[in-house]
PASEMI-304408 format. One line per field, with one value per residue (C-alpha): residue in one letter; y, x, z. Coordinates in nm, 4 decimals. Layout:
rest = a, ...
v = Y, ...
u = X, ...
w = Z, ...
END
This chain:
rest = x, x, x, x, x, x, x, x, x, x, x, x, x, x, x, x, x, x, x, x, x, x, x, x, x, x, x, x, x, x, x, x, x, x, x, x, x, x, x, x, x, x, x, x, x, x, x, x, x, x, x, x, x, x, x, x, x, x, x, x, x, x, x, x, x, x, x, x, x, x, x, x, x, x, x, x, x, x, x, x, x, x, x, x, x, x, x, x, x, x, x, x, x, x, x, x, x, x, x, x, x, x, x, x, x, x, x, x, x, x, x, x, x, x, x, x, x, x, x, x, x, x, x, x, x, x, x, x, x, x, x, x, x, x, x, x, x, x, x, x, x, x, x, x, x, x, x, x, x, x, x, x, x, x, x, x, x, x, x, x, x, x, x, x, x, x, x, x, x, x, x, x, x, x, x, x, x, x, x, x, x, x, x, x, x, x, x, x, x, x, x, x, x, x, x, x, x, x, x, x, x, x, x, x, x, x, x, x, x, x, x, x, x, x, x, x, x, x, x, x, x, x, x, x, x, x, x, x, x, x, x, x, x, x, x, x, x, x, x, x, x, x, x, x, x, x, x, x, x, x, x, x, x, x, x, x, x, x, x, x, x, x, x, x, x, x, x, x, x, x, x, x, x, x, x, x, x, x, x, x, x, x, x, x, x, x, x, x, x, x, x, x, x, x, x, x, x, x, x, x, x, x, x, x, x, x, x, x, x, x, x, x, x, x, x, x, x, x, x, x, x, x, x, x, x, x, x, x, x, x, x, x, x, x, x, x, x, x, x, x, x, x, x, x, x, x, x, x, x, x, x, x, x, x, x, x, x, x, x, x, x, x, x, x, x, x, x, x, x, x, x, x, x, x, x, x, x, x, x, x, x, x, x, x, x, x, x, x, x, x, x, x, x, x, x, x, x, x, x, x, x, x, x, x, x, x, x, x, x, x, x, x, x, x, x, x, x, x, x, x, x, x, x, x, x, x, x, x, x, x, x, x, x, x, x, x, x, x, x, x, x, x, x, x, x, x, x, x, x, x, x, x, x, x, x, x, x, x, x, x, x, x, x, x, x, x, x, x, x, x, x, x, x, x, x, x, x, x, x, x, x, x, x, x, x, x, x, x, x, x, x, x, x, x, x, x, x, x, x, x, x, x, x, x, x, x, x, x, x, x, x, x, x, x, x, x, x, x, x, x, x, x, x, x, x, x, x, x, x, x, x, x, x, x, x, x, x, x, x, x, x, x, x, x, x, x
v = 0.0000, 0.2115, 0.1490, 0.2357, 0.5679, 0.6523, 0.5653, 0.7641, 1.0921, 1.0062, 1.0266, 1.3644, 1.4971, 1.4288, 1.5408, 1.8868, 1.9425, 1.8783, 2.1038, 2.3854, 2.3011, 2.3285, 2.6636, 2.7856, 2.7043, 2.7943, 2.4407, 2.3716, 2.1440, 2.3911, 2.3861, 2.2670, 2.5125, 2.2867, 2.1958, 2.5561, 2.5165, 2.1657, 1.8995, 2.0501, 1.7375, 1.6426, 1.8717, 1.8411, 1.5207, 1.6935, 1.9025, 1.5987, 1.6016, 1.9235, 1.7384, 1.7041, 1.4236, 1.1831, 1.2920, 1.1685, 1.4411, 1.4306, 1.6740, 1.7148, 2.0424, 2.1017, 2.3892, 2.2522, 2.5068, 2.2444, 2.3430, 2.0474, 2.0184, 2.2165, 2.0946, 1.8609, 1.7095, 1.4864, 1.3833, 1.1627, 1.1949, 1.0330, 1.1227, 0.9943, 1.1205, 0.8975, 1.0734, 1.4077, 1.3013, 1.0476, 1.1348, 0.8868, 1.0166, 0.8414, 1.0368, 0.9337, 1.2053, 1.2501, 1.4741, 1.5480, 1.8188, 1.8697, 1.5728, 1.2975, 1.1916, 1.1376, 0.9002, 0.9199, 0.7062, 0.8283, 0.7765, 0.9640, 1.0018, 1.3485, 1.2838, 1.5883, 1.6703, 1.8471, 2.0557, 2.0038, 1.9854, 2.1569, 2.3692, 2.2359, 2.1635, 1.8547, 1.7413, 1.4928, 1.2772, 1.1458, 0.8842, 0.8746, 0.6438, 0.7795, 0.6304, 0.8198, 0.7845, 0.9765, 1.1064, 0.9045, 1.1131, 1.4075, 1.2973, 1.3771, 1.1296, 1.3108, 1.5793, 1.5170, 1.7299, 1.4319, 1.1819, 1.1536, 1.1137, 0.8562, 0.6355, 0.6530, 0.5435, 0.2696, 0.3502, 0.4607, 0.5857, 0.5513, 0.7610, 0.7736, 1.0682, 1.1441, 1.5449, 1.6381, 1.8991, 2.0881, 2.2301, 2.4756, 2.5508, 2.8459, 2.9027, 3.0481, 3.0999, 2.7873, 2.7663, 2.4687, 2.4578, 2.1701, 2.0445, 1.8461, 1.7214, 1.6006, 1.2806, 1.2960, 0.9048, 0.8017, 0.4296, 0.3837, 0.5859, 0.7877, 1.1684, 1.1260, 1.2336, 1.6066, 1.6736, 1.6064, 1.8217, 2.0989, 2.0301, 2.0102, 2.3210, 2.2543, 2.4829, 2.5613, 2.6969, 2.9791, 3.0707, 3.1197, 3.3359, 3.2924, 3.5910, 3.5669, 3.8666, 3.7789, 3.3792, 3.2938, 3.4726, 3.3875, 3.5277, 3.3642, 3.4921, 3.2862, 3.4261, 3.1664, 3.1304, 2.8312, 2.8140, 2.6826, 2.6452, 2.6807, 2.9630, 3.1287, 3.2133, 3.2981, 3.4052, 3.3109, 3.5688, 3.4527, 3.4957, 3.2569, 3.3663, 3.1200, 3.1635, 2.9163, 2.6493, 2.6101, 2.7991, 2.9398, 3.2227, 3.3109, 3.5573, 3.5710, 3.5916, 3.3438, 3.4384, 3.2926, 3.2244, 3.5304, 3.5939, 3.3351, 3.3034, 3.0289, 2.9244, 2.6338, 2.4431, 2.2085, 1.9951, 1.7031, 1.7163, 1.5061, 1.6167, 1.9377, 2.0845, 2.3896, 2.5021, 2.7293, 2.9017, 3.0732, 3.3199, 3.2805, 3.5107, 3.6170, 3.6047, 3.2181, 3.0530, 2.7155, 2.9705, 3.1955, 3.0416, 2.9779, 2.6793, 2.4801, 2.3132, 2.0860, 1.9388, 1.7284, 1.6147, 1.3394, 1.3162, 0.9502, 1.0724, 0.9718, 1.1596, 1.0094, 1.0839, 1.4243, 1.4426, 1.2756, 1.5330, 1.8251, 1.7099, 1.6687, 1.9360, 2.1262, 1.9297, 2.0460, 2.4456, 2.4186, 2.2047, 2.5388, 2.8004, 2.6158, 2.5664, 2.9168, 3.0609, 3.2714, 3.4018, 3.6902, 3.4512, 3.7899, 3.6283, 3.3045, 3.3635, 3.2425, 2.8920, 2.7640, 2.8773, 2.6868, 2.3743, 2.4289, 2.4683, 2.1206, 1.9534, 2.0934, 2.0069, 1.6423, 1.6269, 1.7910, 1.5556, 1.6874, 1.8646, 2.0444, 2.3913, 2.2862, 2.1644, 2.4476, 2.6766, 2.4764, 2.4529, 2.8519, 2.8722, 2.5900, 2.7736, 3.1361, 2.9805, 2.8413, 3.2036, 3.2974, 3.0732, 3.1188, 3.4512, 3.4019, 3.1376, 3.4049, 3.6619, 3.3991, 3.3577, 3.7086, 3.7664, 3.5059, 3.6341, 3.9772, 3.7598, 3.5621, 3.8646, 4.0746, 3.7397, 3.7254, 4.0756, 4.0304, 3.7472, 3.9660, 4.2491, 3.9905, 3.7810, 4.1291, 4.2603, 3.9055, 3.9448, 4.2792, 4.1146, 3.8699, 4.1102, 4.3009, 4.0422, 3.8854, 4.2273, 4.3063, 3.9216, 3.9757, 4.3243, 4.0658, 3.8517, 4.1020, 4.2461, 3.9334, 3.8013, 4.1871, 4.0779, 3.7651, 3.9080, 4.1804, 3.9260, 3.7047, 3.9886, 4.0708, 3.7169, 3.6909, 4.0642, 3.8809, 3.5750, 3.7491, 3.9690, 3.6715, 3.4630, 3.8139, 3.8095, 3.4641, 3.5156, 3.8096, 3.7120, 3.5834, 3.4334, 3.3279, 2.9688, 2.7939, 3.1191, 3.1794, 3.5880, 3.7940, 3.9607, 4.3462, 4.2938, 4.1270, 4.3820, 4.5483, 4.2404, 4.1703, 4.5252, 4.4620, 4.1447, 4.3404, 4.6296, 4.3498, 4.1785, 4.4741, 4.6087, 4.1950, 4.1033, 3.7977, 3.6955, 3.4531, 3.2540, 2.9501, 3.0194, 2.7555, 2.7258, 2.5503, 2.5340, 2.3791, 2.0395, 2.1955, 2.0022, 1.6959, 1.6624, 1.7114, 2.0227, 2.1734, 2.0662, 2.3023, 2.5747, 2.5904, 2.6385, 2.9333, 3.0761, 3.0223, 3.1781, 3.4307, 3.5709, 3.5250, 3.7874, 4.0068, 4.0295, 4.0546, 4.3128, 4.5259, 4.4554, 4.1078, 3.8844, 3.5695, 3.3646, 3.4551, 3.3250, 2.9573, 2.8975, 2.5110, 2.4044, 2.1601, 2.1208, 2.0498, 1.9166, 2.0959, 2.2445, 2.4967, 2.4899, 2.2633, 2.2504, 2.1855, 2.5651, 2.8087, 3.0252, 2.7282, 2.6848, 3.0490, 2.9796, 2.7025, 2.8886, 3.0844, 3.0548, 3.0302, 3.1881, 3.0503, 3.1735, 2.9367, 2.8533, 2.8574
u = 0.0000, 0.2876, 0.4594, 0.1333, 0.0769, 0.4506, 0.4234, 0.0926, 0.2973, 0.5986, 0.3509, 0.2486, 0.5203, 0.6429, 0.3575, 0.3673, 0.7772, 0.7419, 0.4717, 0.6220, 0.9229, 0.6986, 0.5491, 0.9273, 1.0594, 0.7321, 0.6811, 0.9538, 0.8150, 0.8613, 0.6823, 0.9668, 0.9538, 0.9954, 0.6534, 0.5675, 0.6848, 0.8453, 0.7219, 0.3229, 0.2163, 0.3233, 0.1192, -0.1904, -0.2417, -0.5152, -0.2350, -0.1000, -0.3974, -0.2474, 0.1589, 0.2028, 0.5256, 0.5950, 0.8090, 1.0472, 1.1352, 1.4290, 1.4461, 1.6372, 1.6379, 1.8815, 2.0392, 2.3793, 2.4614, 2.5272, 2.2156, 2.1476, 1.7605, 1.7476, 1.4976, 1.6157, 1.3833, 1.3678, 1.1344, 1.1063, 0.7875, 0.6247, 0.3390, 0.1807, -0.0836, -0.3326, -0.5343, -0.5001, -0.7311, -0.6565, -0.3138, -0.1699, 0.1178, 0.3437, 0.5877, 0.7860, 0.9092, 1.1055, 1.1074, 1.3925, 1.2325, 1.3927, 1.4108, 1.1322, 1.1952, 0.8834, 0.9131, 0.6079, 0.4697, 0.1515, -0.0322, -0.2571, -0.5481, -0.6476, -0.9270, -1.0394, -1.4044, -1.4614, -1.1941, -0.9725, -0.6200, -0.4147, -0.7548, -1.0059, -1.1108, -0.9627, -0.9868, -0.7238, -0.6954, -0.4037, -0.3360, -0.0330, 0.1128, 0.3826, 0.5973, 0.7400, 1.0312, 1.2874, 1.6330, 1.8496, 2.1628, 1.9784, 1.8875, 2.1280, 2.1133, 2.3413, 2.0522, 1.7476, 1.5297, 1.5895, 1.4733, 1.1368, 1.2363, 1.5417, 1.2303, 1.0726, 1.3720, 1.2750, 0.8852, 0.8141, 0.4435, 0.2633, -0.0687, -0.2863, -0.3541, -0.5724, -0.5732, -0.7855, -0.7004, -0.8493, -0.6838, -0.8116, -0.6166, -0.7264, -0.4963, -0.2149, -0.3770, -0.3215, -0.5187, -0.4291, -0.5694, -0.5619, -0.6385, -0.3963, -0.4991, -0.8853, -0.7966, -0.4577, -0.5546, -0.2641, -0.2874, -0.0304, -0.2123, 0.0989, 0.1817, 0.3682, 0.0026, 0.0434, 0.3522, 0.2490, -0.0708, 0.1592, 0.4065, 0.1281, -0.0627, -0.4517, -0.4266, -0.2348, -0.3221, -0.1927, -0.2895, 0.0037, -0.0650, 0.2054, 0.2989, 0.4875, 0.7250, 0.9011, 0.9094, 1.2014, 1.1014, 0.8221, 0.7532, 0.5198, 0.4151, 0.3070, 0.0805, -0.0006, -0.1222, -0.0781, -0.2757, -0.2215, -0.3448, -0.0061, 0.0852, -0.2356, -0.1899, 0.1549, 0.1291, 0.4175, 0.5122, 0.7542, 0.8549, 1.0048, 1.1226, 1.2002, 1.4478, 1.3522, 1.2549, 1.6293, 1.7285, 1.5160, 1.5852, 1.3463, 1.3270, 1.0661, 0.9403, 0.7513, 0.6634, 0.8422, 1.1111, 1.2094, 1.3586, 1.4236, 1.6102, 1.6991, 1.7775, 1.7350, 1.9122, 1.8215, 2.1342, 2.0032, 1.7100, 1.5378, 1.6854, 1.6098, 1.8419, 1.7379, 1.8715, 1.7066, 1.7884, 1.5780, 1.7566, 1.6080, 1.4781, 1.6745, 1.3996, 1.3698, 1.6894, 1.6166, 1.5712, 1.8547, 2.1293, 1.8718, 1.8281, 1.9700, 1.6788, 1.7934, 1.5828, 1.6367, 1.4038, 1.3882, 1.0965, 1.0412, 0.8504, 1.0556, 1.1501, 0.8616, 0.6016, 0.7027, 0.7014, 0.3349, 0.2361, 0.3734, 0.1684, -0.1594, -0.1415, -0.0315, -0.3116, -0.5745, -0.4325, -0.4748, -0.7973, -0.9251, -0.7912, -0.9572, -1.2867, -1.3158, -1.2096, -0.8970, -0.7337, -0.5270, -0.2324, -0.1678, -0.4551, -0.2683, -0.0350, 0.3297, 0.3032, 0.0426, 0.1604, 0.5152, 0.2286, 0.1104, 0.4373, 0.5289, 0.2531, 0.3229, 0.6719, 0.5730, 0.3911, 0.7263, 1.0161, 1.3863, 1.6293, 1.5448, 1.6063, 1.3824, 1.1273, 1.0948, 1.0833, 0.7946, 0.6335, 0.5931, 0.4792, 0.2354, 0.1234, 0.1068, -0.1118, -0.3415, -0.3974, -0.4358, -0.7131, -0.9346, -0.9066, -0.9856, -1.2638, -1.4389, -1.4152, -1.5975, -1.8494, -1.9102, -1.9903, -2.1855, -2.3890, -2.4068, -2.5192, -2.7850, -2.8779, -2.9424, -3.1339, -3.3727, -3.4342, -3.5038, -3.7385, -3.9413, -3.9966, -4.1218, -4.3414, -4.4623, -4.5581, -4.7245, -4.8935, -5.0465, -5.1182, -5.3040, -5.4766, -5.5816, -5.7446, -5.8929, -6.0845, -6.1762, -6.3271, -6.4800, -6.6151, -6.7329, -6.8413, -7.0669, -7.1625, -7.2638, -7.4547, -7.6410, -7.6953, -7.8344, -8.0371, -8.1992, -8.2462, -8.4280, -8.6738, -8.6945, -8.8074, -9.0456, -9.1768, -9.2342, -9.3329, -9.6081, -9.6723, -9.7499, -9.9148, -10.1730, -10.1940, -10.3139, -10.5962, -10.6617, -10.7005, -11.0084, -11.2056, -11.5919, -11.7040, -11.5987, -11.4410, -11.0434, -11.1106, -10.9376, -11.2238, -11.1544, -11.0752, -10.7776, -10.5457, -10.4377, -10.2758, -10.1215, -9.9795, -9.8514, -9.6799, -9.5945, -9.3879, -9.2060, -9.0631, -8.9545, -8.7749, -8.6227, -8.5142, -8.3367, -8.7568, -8.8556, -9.2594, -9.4234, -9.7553, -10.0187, -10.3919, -10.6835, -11.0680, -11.3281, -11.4987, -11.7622, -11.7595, -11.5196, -11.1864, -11.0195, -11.2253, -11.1036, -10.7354, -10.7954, -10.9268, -10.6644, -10.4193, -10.5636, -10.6180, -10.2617, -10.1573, -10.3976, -10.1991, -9.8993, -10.0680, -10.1415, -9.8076, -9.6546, -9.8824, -9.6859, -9.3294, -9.2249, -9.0470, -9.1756, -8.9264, -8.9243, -9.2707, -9.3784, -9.7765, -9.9608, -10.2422, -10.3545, -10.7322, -10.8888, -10.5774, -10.4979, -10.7851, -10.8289, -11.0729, -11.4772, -11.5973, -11.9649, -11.9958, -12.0000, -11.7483, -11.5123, -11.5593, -11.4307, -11.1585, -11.0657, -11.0802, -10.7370, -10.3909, -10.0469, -9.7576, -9.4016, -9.0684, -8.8669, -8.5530, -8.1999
w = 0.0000, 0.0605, -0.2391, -0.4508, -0.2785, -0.3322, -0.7288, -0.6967, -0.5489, -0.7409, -1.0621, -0.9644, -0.8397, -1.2141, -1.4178, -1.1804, -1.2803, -1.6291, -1.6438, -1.4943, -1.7210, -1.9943, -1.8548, -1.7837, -2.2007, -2.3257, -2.4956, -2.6452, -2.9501, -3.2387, -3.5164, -3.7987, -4.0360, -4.3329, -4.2151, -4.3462, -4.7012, -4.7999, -4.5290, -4.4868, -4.4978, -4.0883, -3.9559, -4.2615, -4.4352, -4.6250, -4.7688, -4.9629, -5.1994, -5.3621, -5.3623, -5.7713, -5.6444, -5.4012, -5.1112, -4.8721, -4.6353, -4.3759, -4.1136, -3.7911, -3.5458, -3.2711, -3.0420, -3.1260, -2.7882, -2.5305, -2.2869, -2.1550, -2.2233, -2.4905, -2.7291, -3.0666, -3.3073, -3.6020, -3.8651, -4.1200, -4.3190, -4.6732, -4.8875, -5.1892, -5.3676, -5.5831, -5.9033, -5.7406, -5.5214, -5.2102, -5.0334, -4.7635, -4.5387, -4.2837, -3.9944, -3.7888, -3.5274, -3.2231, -2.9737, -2.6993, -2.5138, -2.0894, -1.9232, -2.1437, -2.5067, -2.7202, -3.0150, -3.2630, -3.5329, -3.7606, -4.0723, -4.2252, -4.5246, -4.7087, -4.9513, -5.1754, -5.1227, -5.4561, -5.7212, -5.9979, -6.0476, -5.8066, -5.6568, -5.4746, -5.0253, -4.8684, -4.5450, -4.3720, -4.0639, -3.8802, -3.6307, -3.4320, -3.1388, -2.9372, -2.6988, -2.4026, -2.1564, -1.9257, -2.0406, -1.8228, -1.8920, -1.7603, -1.4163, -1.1771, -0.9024, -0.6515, -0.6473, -0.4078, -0.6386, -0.8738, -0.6637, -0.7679, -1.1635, -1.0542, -0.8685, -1.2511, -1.4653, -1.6901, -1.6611, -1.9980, -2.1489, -2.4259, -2.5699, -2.8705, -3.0694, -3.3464, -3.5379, -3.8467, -4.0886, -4.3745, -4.6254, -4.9775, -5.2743, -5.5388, -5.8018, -5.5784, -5.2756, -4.9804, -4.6463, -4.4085, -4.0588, -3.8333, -3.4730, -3.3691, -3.0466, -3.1371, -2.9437, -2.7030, -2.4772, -2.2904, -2.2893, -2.0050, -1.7424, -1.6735, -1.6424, -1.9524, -2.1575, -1.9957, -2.1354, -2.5070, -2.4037, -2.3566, -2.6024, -2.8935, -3.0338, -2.9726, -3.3381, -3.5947, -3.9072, -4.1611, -4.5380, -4.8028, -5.1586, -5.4283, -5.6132, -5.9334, -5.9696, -6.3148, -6.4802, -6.2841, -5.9781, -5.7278, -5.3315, -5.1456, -4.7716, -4.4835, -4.2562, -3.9366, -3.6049, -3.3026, -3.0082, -2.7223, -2.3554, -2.1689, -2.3760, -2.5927, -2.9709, -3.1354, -3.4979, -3.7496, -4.0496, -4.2803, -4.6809, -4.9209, -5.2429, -5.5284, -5.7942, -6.1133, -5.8768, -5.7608, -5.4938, -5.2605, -4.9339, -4.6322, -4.3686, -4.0922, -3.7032, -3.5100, -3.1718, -2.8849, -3.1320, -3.2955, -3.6246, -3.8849, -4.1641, -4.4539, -4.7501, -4.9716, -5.3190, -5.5358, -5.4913, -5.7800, -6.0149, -5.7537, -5.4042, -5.2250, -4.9409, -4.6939, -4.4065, -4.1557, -3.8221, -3.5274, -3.3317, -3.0419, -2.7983, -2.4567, -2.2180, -2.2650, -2.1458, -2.4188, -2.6691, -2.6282, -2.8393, -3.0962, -3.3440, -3.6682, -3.8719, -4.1765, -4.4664, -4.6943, -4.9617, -5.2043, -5.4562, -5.5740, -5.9088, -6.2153, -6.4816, -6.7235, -6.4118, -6.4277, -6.8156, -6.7753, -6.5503, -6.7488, -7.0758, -6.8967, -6.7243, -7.0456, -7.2502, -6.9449, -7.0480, -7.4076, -7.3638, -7.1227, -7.3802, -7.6370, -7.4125, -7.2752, -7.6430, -7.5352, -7.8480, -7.6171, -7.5225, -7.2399, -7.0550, -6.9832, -6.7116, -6.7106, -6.5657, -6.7582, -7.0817, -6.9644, -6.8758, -7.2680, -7.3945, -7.2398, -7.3408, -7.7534, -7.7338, -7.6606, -7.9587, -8.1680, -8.3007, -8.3733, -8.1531, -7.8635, -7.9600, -8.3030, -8.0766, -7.8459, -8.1429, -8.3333, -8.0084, -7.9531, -8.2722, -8.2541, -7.9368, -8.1004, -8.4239, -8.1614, -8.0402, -8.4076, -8.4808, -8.1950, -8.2981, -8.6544, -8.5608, -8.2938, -8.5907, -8.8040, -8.5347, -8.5110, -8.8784, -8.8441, -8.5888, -8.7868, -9.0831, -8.8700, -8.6933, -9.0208, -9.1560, -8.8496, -8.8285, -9.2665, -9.1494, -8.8422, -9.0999, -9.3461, -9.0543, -8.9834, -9.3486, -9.4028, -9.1328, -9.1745, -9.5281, -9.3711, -9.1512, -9.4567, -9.6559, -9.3426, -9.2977, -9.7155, -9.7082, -9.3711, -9.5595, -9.8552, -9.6738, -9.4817, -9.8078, -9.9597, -9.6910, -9.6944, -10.0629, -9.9559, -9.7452, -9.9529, -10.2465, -9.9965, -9.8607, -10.2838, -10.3141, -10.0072, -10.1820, -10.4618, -10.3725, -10.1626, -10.4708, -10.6697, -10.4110, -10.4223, -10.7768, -10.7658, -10.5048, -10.7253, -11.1237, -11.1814, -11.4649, -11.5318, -11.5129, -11.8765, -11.9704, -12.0260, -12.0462, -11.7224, -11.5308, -11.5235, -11.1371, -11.2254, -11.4126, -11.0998, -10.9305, -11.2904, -11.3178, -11.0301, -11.0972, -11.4532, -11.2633, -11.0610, -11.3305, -11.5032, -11.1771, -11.1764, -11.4849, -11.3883, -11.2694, -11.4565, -11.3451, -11.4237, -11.5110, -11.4084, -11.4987, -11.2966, -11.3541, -11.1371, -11.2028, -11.4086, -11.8001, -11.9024, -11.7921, -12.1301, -12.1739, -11.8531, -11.9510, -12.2713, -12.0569, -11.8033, -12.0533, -12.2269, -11.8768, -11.8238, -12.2007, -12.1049, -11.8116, -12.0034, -12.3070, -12.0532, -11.8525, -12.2578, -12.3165, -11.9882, -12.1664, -12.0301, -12.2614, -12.3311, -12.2683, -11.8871, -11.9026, -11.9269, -11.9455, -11.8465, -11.7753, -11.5250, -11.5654, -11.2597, -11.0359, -10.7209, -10.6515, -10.3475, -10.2335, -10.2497, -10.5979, -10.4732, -10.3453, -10.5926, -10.3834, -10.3940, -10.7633, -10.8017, -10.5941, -10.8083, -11.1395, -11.1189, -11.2530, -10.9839, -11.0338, -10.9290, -10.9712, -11.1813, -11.0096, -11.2416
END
């Protein structure tokens, strides 16, 4: 029981020096600055998305001052990136911060949520195991203050972290951000777990815009923050200018560390050296001597990878110039015309200097006949343009056209149907002219000679035909049942030749008139009443139909 509660305040008395020797060298796990511009990918796995290469990237950080304690760090990290799209990373890092030594192993996935090429959001995840234990060498055991870390020699820790990052990328512009302590689990159930706390920002993030200053020249700024608990937020301002992708210089400040400075070479087509150093600052006595960081950094692509790359990325540039019809080559900035260049030269045989040549030309005549295509298109617009504007005037004259003889035949038709109409009230005029006529001519029983009450109704009849000369009547004689049939045949038909005379006699050409006789047919009206004999004794008049 003793022995537990001693282990217990042994623990504490542990976790309660390292974290005032935390406090006292403000955390002394520095953020590498290759981590900034050539390593992103240990603190951001999403960042690896956006890696065009494969990397293996070397890195070791030290005082080189002799303070004992004084912080040292290495790294080695990988990333791979599949169909710009999934990246997978592995680290391996080390930590020899005061009196513990942290050795750390992690993998980790970015996946790009949406984007193309080297643009687009990703986020990333990493998991990391890391393994914890005292600097022997740095425990004096002559000193009592050391007693409680000499009882905890040999009794290393262990603890499981997991941080998630996001990262953006718009044509030069780069945002990372990441939370690297989302899970921090010892799995030991030691005090080694508050150390990392401290050591570990519960933040980091910064955004990064490229600027190109000439086509072998580019600067591109760093602007970041860290927070964390022990120590609040320190920003990090820094610059690094490139010089054709070579050779490479950097000044900047990071809080807590003060001033930095580097530079970097290109050593092999494939290998990339840099070199940076932190001043320090005076008011921390880990920091005053400041520190030497070294990078070195091996991309695995080969040189028919990167000859891939350049063509479809220089196929993607001419496929977009072609796409978004740019025939002003100044609207193509300097890196992707060197991505188009790459991908025409690929397509050019012959020396290099003849293939570079035919390849700026192949690239200006592209230019040329976007140009001379959108010029087409434009005529051809004018052309269509002056053709449907021919075709609206025309739609509009045939249409008035049509408007105009829709009213003149709805005039005619009005007019005809007015025509109509007055001929038909003619005819019912005449019809009930004739129909009086008939109840009017008379004749004496047996006799075929037109009663003197009779001329009137005939006049009558006379004046309508002359006013209608397209009239024409059928004249048809009756008689009662007085006498023989035959003789009453005879004697309708000189009644009905009889009317005809007389309507002659007024002017009215015979042929308009036809004359028969229908003896005692039809009658009217009772031929056993002398009224109805009269009736029956008449001759009917019809208009004849053409």
């Amino acid at each position: 029981m003793h022995k537990q509660m001693k282990n217990i305040r042994n623990k504490f008395i542990l976790a309660f020096t390292m974290a005032l020797i935390a406090v006292g060298a403000k955390a002394q796990q520095v953020p590498l600055y290759n981590q900034y511009y050539n390593a992103a990918t240990l603190a951001y796995p999403s960042g690896a998305v956006f890696q065009e290469h494969r990397y293996i990237s070397l890195v070791y950080r030290d005082q080189f001052g002799g303070l004992v304690g004084a912080p040292k760090n290495f790294a080695l990290a990988y990333n791979s990136t599949f169909r710009n799209k999934l990246a997978f990373t592995g680290n391996l890092t080390t930590a020899d911060i005061g009196f513990t030594s942290q050795v750390k192993l992690s993998g980790g996935v970015g996946y790009k949520l949406f984007g193309e090429g080297n643009d687009g959001l990703s986020i990333g995840s990493q998991v990391g195991l890391s393994f914890f234990s005292l600097n022997e060498e740095r425990v004096n055991p002559e000193n009592p203050s050391d007693n409680v870390l000499v009882d905890l020699l040999g009794n290393n820790g262990s603890s499981l972290s997991v941080d998630l990052s996001a990262s953006y990328r718009r044509g030069r512009l780069g945002v990372d951000v990441a939370v690297p302590t989302v899970i921090n689990q010892s799995l030991s159930d030691d005090a080694y777990i508050r150390i990392n706390d401290d050591n570990v920002p519960d933040f980091i993030g910064g955004v990064r815009y490229s600027f190109t200053i000439n086509p072998d020249l580019s600067l591109t700024p760093y602007l970041g923050m860290r927070m964390r608990e022990t120590i609040g937020a320190e920003l990090d301002l820094m610059a690094q200018a490139n010089f054709k992708e070579k050779f490479s210089a950097s000044l900047g400040y990071r809080d807590n560390y003060g001033p930095s400075i580097g530079f970097g070479a290109q050593v092999l087509p494939k290998l990339l050296f840099n070199y940076n150093y932190d001043f320090g600052q005076k008011d921390a006595p880990f920091l005053a001597d400041g520190f030497n960081e070294f990078g070195v950094h091996y991309q695995l692509n080969t040189p028919e990878e990167k000859a891939n790359v350049c063509e479809e990325e220089g196929l993607a540039v001419v496929n977009r110039i072609i796409d978004q019809r740019i025939f002003d080559e100044n609207l193509v900035n300097p890196e992707d015309k060197e991505k188009a260049l790459c991908y025409l030269k690929s397509l050019e045989e012959g020396k290099k200097k003849e293939k570079n040549q035919r390849a700026e030309e192949a690239y200006k005549a592209l230019f040329e006949k976007i140009e001379q295509e959108e010029l087409a298109k434009v005529e051809a617009a004018r052309l269509e343009a002056l053709r449907a504007e021919k075709a609206r005037q025309d739609s509009i004259k045939n249409a008035e056209a049509e408007r105009e003889r829709k009213r003149i035949e709805a005039i005619e038709l009005a007019r005809m149907k007015e025509l109509e109409r007055l001929a038909l009230e003619r005819e019912q005029e005449i019809k009930r002219a004739l129909s009086l006529a008939t109840e009017s001519v008379a004749f004496n029983s047996g006799s075929a000679n037109l009663k003197e009450e009779s001329h009137d109704a005939l006049n009558q009849v006379a004046e309508l035909m002359t006013a209608n000369p397209e009239l024409r009547l059928k004249l048809s004689g009756y008689t009662d049942n007085s006498g023989n049939a035959q003789s009453n045949l005879e004697l309708s038909k000189r009644r009905a030749e009889a009317v005809k005379a007389y309507l002659m006699s007024k002017g009215i050409e015979a042929d308009r008139l036809e004359a028969e006789g229908y003896g005692i047919a039809n009658p009217r009206a009772d031929n056993n009443t002398a009224e109805g004999r009269a009736l029956n004794r008449r001759v009917e008049m019809e208009i004849i139909k053409k």
